[in-house]
C-alpha positions in Angstrom: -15.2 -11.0 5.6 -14.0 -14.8 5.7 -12.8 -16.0 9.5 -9.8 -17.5 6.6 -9.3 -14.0 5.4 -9.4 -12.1 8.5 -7.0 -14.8 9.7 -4.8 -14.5 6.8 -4.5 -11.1 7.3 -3.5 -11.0 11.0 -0.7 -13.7 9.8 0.6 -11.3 7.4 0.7 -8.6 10.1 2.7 -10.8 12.2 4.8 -11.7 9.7 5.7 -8.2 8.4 6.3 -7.1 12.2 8.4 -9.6 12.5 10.7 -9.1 9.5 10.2 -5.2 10.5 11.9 -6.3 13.8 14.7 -9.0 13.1 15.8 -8.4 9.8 15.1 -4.7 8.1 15.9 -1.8 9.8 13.3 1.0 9.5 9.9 2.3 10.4 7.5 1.5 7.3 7.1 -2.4 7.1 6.3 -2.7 10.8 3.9 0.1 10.5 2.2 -1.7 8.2 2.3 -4.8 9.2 0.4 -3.3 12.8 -2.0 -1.9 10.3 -2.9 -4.9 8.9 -3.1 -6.6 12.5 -5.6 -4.2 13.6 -7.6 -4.4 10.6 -7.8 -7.6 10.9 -8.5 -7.4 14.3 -11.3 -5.0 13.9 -12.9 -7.2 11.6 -12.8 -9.8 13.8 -14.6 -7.6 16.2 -17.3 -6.3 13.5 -18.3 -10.0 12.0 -17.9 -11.9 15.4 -18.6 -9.9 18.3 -17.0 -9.0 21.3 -16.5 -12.5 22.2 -14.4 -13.8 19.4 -12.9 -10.5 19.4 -11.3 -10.5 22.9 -10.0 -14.1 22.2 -8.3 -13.2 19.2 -7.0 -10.0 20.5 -5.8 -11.7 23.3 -3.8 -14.4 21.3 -2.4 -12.2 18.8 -0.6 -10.4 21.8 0.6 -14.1 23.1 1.8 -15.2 20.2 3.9 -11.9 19.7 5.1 -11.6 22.7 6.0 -14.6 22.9 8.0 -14.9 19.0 9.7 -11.5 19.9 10.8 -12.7 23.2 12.0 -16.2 22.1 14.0 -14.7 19.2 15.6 -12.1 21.1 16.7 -14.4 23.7 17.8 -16.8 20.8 19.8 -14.4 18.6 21.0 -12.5 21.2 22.6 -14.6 24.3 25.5 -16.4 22.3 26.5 -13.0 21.4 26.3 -11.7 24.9 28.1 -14.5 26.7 30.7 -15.2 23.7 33.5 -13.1 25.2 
């Protein structure tokens, strides 16, 4: 696979996590969206080696920890200290 597809489909992952998340309430979309993540991370692993692999693992759990954590805070403070 294409370092652009393998990317495209972690992106999608995200994506569909997030909406899962912040905007649909339900089990299916983020289950597929972690399915897509791991293929995609498991591909990494298979055309680029361990290496590349780590990296990418690493950053995918950056970057969503770090989304989920900023949006929470975001969407979630004004409500709490509105009273």
């Amino acid at each position: 696979m294409a370092l652009s597809v393998i990317t495209g489909l972690i992106v999608l992952g995200i994506l569909l996590i997030l909406v899962e998340i912040f905007f649909t309430p339900g089990f299916i979309i983020g289950l597929v969206g972690s399915a897509i993540v791991v293929v995609g991370l498991v591909n990494t692993y298979s055309e680029y080696g361990y290496g590349t692999g780590n990296i990418t693992l690493i950053g995918v759990l950056v970057f969503l920890g770090t989304v989920i954590a900023v949006s929470y805070t975001h969407l979630t403070l004004p409500t709490i200290y509105s009273v």
